[in-house]
N, C-alpha and C positions, 0 to 999 in steps of 0.2 A: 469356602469363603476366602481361603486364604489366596488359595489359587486365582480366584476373580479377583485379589485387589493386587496380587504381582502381575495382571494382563490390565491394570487400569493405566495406561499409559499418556494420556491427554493425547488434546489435538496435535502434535507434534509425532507423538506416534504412528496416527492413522493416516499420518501421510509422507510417511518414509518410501515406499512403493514411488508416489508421483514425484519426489526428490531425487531417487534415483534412478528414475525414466529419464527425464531432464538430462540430467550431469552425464547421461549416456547419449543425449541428443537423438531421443525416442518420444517427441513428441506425443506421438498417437497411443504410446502406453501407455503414458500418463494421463491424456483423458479417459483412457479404460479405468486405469487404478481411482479417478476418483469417480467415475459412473456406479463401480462399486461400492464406493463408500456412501454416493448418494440413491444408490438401488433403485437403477432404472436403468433400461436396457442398452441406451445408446445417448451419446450427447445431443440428441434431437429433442430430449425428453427432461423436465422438470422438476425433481423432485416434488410429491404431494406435499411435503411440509418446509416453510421456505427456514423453520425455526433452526433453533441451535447453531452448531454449525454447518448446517444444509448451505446459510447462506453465503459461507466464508468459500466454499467449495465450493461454491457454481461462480463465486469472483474468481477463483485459482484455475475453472475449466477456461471462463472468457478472455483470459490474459493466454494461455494456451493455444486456442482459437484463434486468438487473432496472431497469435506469431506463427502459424502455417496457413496464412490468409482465408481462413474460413469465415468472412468479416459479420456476416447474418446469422448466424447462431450465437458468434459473440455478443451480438447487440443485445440479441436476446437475453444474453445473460448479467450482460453488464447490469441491463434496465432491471432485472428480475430481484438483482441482488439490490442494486441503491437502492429498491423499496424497502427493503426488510432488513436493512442494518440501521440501526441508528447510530449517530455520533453523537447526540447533546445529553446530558441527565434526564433530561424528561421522560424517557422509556424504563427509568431506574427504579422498580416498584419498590414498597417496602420486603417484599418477599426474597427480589435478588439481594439485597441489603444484609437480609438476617443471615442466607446462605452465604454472603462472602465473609459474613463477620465470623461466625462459627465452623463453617464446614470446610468451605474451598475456593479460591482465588477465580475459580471458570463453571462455579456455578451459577452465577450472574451472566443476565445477557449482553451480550457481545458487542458492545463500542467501538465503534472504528477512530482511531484518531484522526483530526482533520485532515493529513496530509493522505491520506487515505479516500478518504470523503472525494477529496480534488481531485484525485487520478484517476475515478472511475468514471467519472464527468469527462477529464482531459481524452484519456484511451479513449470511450465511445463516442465521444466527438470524430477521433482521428479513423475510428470504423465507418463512420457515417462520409469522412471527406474521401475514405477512398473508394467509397461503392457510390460517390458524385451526387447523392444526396444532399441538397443542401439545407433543407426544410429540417431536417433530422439532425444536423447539424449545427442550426440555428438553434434548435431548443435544448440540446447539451451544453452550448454556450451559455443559455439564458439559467440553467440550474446551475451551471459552475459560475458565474456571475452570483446568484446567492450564496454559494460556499466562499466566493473570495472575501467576498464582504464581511464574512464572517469572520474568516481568518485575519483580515484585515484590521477592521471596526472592534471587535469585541477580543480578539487573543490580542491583539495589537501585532500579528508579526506581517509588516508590511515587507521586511527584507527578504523574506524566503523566495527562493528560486523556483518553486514548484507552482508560485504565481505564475511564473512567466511563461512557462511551457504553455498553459492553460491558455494564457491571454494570446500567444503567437498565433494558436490554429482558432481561435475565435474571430480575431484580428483578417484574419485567411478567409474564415465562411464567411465575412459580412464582406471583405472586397469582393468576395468573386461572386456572392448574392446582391453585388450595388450598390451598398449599401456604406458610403463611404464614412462619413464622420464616426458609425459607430465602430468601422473598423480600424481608423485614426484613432479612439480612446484605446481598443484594445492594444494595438501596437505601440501604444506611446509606453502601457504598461509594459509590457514585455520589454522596450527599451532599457526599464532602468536596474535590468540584469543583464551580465553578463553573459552570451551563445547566441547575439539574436543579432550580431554584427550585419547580418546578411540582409536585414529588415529596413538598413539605410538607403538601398537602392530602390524597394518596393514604395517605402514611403516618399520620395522622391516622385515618383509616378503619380500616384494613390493623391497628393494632398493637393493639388493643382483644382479637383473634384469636389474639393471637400473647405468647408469652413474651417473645421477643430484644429485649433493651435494651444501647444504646452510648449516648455523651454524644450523638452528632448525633443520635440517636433519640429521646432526653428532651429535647434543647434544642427539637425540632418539638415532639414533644406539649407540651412548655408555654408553646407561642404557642396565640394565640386558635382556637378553633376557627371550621373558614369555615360559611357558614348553611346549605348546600347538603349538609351532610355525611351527612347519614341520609335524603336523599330517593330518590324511586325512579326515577332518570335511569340511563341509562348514560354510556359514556364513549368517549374517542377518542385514540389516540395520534398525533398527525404528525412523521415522519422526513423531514427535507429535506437531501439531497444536494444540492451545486454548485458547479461550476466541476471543475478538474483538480489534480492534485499536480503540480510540477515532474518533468519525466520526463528523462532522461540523453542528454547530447548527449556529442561526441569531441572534444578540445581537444588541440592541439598547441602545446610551446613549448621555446624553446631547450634545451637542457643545462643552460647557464649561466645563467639565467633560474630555472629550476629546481631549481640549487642555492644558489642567493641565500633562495628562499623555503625550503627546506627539507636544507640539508646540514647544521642541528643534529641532526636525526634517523637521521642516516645515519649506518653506519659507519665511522670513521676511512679504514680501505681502501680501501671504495668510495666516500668522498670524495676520495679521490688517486685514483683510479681514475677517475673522471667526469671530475676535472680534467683528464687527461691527453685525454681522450676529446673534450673542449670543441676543444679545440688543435685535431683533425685538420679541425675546418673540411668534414667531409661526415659522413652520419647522426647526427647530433647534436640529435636531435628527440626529446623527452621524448610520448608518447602516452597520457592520460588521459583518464577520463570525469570531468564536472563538471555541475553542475545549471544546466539552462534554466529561463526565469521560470512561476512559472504562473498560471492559468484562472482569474479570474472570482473570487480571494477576497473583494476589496472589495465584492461584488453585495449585493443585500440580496435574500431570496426574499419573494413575499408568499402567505399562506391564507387565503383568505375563505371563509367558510364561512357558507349560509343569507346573509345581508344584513348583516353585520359582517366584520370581520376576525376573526384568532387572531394573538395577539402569540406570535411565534417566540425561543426561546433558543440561542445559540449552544450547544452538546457540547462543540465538539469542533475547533480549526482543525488540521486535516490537515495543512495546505501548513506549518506552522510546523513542526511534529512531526519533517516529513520533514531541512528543513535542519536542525534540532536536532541530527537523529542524523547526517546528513552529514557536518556538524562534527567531528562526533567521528573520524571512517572516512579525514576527505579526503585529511589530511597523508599516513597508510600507505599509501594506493592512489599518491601520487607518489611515495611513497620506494619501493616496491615495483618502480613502471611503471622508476624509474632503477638501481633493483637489476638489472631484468632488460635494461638498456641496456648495463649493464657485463657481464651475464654474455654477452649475444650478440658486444659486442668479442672479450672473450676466445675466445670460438667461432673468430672473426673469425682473430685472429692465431693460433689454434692450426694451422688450416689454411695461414695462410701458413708458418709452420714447418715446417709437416708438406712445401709444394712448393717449399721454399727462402726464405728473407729477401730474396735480390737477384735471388728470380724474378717475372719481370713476370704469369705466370701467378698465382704465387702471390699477389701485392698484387691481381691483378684477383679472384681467386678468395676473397679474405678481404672485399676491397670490397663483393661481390656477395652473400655470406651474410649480410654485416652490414645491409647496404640489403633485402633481401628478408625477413631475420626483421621489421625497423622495418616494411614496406610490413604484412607479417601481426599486428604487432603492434596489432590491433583491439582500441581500448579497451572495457570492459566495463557497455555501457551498457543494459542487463538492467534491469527493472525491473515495475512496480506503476502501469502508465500511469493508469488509469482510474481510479483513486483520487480520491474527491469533494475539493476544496479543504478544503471545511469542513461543516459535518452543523449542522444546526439540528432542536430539537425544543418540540412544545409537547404537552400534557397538558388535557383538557377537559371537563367534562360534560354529557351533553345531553339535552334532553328527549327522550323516549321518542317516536317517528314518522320520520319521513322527513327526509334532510338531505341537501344538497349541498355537494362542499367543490371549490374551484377553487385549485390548488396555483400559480404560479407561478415559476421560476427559468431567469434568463438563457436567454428565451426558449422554453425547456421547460416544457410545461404538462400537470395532470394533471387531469381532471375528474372526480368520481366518485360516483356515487347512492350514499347506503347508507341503514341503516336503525335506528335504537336502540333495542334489548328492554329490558325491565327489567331493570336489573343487570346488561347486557349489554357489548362491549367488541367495538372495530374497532381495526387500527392501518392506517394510510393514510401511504403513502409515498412520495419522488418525490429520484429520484437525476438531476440536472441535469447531465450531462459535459461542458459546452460551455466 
């Protein structure tokens, strides 16, 4: 027994393997390592059970996927996963409830945070625009159009920059599907962040077509028009992924350590409770997840394209997004992890009651529940590994023939012929995980 609770490592363990595929820029190990973890023979194949963390893993294969352009199995996975995770309370039974109160912080199923929810929408959009799909396109648009609103209307965070990535390639499928006014709302969105500089010229074009006018809409059109506006070039979108999000490790720390930084949160009770709990000097280990550093934000990626460069915009910095909203979570997930410290004493001494107070049975027997819930008390370091640090993008027009564009990022590279019709449009992308 004791042996299985020093191999119970949480989800942070079982995917060390695809962490250090990655950071070795061994893409294709790391869909191996988590095909094993999802037991099935090849990343063409589904796991039978989408539960637990099945479905955190087949998000962490489809972000992999698509940074070695294998864009039709990521879709697959994208779509496989946004079923089966939930973000709202509503999948909160009373069951995961009682397990996270007593037992363990990732015995509860699996919530994705909002910003979360929006990326899988935004990426499988950006799958869909580069295999010129646009139908498949439209309708990742039209579910991330329900997450924004959400994030919007009900968290109230209209400032977030993780809107805007979203809103740009939406903004993208409704121009290049015709669809003009509704790609005017999208773009107006994307405007009122910062990276989306490039979107001045498009709208420009785009709103001559179109009814929908906002202030950011009129403040574009009445800057100068650029000279290239009415010629017969097409154009290029480039999506640069790179680097990782902080992904959740398991931190242990005293009792008392732990109610120094957080017994204002707590209640009164179980602050006299914890106190007393400090005193007995054995299981007195607070077990929470906390954030590890991440991947590669500082990098800068390059695109050269034909014999120049393409000056890149940042979107979107991921890795800030993530601790932002940590912030918000951390303080609850330790008053929680110390909630369920007191509730396993209590366990603890009910049993000794139950086999007498001055039985030595009974003290070894309260000892031993309370020391084996702590050993299972695996913190809940569940997550959205493969998540890009930060997304850079640029917008371009090019003359009509043949062109090559050499992507670059933290050693990740993407090389790729295409070709420019009149009036025609590519989007070229390159998700760097390292």
């Amino acid at each position: 027994m004791a042996l299985w609770l020093v191999g119970c490592g949480g989800h942070s363990a079982r995917t060390v393997p695809v962490r250090a595929a990655l950071d070795a820029g061994d893409a294709r190990r790391a869909i191996s390592a988590l095909n094993k973890q999802l037991d099935v023979a090849s990343n063409k194949e589904l796991p039978k059970d989408m539960d637990g963390d099945n479905a955190i893993l087949v998000l962490d294969r489809a972000s992999i996927q698509q940074g070695i352009s294998e864009f039709d199995p990521s879709k697959r996975d994208f779509e496989a996963a946004d079923k089966a995770i939930d973000m709202l309370d509503l999948a909160h039974n009373v069951g995961d409830s009682i397990g996270e109160y007593v037992f363990s912080g990732s015995s509860g199923r699996y919530r994705a945070p909002p910003y979360e929810k929006l990326m899988i929408n935004t990426l499988n959009m950006l799958n869909y625009l580069e295999t010129r799909d646009l139908n498949g396109a439209r309708i990742e648009a039209r579910r991330l159009s329900v997450m924004q609103n959400y994030y919007r209307d009900t968290l109230g965070q209209r400032d977030n920059p993780v809107l805007g990535l979203g809103s740009l390639l939406a903004g993208f499928t409704f121009e290049k599907s015709g669809r003009t006014d509704e790609a005017l709302r999208y773009y107006d969105e994307a405007l009122a962040f910062t990276g989306f500089q490039t979107l001045g010229d498009a709208v420009r074009r785009l709103a001559p077509q179109g009814s929908f006018r906002s202030p950011r809409i009129r403040a574009v059109l009445s800057s100068p028009e650029p000279a290239d506006a009415h010629d017969d070039s097409g154009e290029v979108l480039f999506v640069v992924g790179y680097g990782r999000v902080p992904h959740k490790i398991p931190r242990r720390i005293p009792i008392g350590l732990a109610l120094t930084y957080f017994s204002g949160a707590l209640a009164p009770n179980d602050v006299s409770a914890a106190n007393k709990i400090a005193a007995q000097g054995l299981v007195t280990w607070i077990n929470y997840p906390t954030l590890a550093p991440g991947q590669g934000q500082y990098e800068i990626p390059s695109c050269r394209l034909d014999s120049g460069y393409v000056q890149l915009e940042e979107a979107i910095n991921v890795d800030r997004e993530v601790r932002t909203e940590w912030k918000k979570i951390e303080g609850k997930i330790v008053v929680s992890a110390i909630t369920r410290l007191v509730a396993r004493t209590a366990l603890g001494q009910g049993i000794q009651t139950a086999a007498g107070r001055k039985s030595v049975v009974g003290v070894l027997a309260s000892l031993g529940t309370q020391a084996t819930l702590t050993a299972l008390d695996t913190p809940d370091t569940r997550g959205w590994e493969t998540l890009p640090a930060r997304v850079a993008v640029a917008r371009v027009r090019l003359p009509i023939g043949k062109h090559r564009v050499v992507i670059d990022a933290r050693g990740w590279q993407r090389v790729q012929d295409f070709v420019v019709e009149k009036d025609g449009w590519s989007v070229i992308s390159l998700m760097a995980l390292r």
